[in-house]
C-alpha positions as CSV (number, residue, x, y, z in Angstrom):
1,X,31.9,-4.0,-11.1
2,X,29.2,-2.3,-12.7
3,X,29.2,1.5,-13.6
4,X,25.9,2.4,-12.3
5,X,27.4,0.8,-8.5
6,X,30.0,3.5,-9.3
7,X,32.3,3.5,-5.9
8,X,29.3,2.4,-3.7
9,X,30.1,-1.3,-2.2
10,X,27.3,-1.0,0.6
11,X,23.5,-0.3,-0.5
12,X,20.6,-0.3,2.7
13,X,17.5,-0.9,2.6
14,X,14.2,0.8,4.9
15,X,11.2,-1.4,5.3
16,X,7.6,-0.1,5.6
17,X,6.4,1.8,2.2
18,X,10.1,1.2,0.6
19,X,10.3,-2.6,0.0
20,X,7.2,-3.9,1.6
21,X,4.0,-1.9,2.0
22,X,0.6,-3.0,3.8
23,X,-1.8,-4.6,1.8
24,X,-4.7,-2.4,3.6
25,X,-4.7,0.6,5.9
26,X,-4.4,-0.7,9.6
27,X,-8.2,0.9,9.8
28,X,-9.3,-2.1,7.7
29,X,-7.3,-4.8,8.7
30,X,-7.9,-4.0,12.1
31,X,-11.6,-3.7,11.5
32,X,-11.4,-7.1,9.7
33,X,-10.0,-8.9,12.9
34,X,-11.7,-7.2,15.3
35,X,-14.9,-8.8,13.3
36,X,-13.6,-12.3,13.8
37,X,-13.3,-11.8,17.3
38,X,-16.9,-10.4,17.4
39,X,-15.7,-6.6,17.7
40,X,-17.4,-4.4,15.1
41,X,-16.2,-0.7,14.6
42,X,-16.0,1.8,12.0
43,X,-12.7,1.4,9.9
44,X,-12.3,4.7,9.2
45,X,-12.6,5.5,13.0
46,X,-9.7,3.0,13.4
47,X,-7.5,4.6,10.9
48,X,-7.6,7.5,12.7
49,X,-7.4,6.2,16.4
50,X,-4.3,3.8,15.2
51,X,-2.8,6.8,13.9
52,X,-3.4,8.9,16.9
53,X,-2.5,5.8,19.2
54,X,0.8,5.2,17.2
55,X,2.1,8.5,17.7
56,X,1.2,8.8,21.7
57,X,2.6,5.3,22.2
58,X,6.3,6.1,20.0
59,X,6.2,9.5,22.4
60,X,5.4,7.7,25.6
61,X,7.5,4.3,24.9
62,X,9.8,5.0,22.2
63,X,11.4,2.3,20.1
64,X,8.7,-0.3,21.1
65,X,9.4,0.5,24.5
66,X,12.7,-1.2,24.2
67,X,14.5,1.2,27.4
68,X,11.0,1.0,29.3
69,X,9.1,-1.1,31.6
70,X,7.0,-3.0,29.5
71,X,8.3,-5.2,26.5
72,X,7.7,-4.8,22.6
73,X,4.5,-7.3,22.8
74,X,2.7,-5.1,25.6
75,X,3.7,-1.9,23.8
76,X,1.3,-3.3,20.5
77,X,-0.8,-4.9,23.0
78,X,-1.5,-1.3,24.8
79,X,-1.9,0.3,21.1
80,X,-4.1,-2.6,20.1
81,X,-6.4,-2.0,23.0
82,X,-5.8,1.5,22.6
83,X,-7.2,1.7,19.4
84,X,-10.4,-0.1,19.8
85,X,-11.3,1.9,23.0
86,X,-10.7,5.3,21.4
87,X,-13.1,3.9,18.5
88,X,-15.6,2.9,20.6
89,X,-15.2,-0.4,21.8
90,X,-13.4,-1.8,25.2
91,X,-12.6,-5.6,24.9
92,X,-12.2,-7.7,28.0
93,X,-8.7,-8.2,28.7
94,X,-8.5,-12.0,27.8
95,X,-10.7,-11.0,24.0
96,X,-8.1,-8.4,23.8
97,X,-5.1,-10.4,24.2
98,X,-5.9,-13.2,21.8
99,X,-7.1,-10.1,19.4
100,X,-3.9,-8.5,19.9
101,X,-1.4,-12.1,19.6
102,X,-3.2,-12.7,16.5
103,X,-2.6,-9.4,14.9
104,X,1.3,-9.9,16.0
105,X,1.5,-12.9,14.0
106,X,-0.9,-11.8,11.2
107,X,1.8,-8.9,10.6
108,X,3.8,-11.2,9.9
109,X,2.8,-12.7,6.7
110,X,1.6,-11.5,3.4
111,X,-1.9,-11.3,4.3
112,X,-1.2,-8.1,5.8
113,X,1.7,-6.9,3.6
114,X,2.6,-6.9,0.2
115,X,6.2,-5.8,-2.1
116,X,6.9,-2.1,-3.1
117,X,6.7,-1.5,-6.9
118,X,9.7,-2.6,-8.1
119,X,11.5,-3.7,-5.0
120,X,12.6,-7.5,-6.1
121,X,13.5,-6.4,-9.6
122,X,15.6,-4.3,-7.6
123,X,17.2,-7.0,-5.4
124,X,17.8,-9.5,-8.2
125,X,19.5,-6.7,-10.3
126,X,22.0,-6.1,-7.4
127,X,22.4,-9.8,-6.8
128,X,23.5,-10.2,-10.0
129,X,26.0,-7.1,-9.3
130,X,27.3,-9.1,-6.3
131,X,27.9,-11.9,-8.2
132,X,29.2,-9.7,-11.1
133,X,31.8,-8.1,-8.2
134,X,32.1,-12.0,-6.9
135,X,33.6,-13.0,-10.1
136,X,35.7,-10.0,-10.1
137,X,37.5,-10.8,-6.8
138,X,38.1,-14.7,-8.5
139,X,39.5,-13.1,-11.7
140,X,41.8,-10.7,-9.8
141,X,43.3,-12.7,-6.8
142,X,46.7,-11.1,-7.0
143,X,45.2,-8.1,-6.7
144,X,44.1,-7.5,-3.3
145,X,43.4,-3.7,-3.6
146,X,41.1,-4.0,-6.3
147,X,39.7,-7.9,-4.6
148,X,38.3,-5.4,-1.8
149,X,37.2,-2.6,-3.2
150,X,34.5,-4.7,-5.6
151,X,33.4,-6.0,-2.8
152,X,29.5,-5.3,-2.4
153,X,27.4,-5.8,0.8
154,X,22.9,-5.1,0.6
155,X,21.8,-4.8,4.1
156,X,18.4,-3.5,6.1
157,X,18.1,-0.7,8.1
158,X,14.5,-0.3,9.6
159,X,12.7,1.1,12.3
160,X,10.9,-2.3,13.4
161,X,10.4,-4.6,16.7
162,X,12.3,-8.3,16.2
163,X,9.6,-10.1,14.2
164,X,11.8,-8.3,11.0
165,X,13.3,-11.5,10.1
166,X,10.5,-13.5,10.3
167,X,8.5,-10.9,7.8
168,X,11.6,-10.6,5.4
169,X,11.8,-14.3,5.2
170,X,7.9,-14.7,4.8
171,X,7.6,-11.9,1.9
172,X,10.6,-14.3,0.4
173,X,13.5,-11.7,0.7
174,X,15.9,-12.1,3.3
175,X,18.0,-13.9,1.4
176,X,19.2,-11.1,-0.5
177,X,20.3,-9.6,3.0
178,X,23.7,-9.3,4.1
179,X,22.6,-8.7,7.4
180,X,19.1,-6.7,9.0
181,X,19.1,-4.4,11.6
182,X,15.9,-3.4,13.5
183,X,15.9,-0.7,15.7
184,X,14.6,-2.7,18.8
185,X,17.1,-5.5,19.0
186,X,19.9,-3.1,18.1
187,X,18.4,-0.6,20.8
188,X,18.9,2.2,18.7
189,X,16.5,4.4,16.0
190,X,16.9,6.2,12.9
191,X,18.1,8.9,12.9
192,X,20.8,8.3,15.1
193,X,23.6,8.1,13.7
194,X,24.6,4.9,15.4
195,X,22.3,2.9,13.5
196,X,24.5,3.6,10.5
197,X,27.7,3.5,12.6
198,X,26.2,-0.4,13.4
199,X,25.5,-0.9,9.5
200,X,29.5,0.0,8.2
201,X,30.3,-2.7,11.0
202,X,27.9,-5.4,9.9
203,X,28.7,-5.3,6.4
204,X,32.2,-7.1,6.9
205,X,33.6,-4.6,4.0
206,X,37.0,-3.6,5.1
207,X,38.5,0.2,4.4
208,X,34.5,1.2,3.9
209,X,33.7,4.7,3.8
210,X,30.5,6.6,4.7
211,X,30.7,8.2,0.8
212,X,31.0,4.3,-0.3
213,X,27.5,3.7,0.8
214,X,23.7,4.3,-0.1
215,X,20.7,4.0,2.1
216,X,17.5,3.9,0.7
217,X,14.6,4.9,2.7
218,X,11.1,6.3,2.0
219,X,11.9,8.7,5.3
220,X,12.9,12.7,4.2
221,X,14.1,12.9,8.2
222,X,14.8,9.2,9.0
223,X,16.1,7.6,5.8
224,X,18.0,10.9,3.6
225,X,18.7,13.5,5.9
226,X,19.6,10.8,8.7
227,X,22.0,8.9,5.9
228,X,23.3,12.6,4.3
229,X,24.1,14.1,8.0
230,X,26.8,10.5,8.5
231,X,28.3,11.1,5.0
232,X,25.7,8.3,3.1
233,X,24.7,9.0,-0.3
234,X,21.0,8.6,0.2
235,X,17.9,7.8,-1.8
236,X,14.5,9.3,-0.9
237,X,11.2,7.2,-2.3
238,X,8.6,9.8,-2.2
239,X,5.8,10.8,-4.2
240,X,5.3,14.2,-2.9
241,X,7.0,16.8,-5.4
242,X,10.7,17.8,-5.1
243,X,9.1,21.9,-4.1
244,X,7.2,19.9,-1.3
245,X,10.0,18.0,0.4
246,X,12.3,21.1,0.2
247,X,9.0,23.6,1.6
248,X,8.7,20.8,4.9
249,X,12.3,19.1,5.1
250,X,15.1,21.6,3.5
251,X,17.2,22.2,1.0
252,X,19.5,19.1,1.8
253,X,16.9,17.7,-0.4
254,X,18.2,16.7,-3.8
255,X,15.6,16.4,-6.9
256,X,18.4,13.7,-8.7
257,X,18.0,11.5,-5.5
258,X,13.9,11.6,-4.8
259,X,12.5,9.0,-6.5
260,X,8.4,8.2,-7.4
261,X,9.3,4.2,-6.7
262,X,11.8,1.7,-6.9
263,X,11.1,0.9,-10.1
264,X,11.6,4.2,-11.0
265,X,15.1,4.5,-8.8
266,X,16.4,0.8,-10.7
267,X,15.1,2.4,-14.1
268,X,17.5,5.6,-13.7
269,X,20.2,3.9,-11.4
270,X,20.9,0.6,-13.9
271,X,21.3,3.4,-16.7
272,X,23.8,5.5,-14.6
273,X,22.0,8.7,-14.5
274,X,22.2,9.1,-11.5
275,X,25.3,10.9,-10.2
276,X,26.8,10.0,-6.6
């Protein structure tokens, strides 16, 4: 097995800004639909009201609503609406919906999103370090011990409703997935810790360990601290300085695990400088 996996045998992924990020603010893409369906607003007044909208709704109806009374659909369907009223304009409910359903399926696709720098470099590097460990098991079948501890699982831990899949196979990437976890269908969040319980279980690795494992996340609280609090080596993808994380998140915050991109994080990791 490669020295730069070191004794990791499970690395996660996070989604949103670590290996996919939008193609456009949700101020202009939303302002760009709305236009098709004859809504005109301001796309700056968008931004802000999605934002607004985003955080009321994840207070209200947390994960999606997935423990509520209304289902993930009508949870974006009420931000949606949300977000064009606060901005100005109230769409008649059957406008709305079709507004709303084709914003669903728009986000989707890779009209809407687009890969992280670095982030399928990345993924075919530690293919090739499956394959490298694959090989490993072959050459050393009388050796069970050492068949199973070069064994090497990539998996996705994320924050998301169930159209995950669908996006992970559209942005041509799911097959380098082990298995995916979003928090909806799971019905549990980062950063609980049994979101990370669920990932040891998925990965099919026998004997793992919490310090066998790295998540990599773009999240100070949800991705590192969450991954560092169940034993995880952790990677945080940030572009705020190391001063800045540790001023608003703590000193748990490491400088040799925050990285700019991961381009930057395969640069140093494939070289072994970094030190698990």
């Amino acid at each position: 097995m490669s020295s730069a996996l070191g004794r990791i045998r499970l690395i996660t992924f996070d989604v949103t800004n670590t290996l996919l990020q939008f193609r456009g603010s949700p101020g202009k893409q939303y302002g760009e639909i709305g236009a098709l369906f004859g809504v005109l607003c301001d796309n700056a007044e968008l931004a802000q009201s999605f934002k607004a909208n985003w955080n009321i709704m994840n207070r209200k109806y947390p994960n999606f609503g997935r423990n509520s009374r209304i289902t993930w659909q009508q949870w974006w369907h009420q931000l949606i609406g949300n977000t064009f009223s606060d901005s100005g304009s109230l769409i008649p409910g059957e406008k709305l919906s079709s507004l709303a359903n084709h914003l669903l399926e728009l986000y989707k696709t890779s009209l809407c999103w687009q890969h992280c720098n670095g982030s399928v470099d990345l993924l075919n590097y530690l293919r090739l370090q499956q394959q490298l460990a694959a090989h490993h098991n072959d050459s050393d079948v009388n050796d069970n011990h050492s068949s199973l501890k070069s064994q090497i699982a990539l998996g996705v831990i994320a924050n998301f409703d169930p159209r995950l899949d669908t996006l992970l196979r559209n942005m041509k990437i799911k097959h380098y997935f082990d298995f995916t976890i979003n928090s909806y269908d799971s019905n549990v969040e980062k950063p609980s810790p049994e979101i990370f319980d669920l990932a040891l279980k998925l990965s099919n690795l026998e004997n793992l360990k919490p310090e066998e494992c790295l998540h990599i996340g773009d999240g100070p609280t949800t991705d590192y601290l969450a991954a560092k609090n169940v034993g995880w080596n952790a990677a945080l993808i940030h572009e705020k300085t190391i001063n800045y994380l540790i001023k608003n998140y703590g000193d748990k915050i490491e400088d040799q695990f925050v990285f700019q991109s991961l381009y930057d994080f395969h640069k140093k990791f494939s070289n072994n400088f970094i030190n698990w």
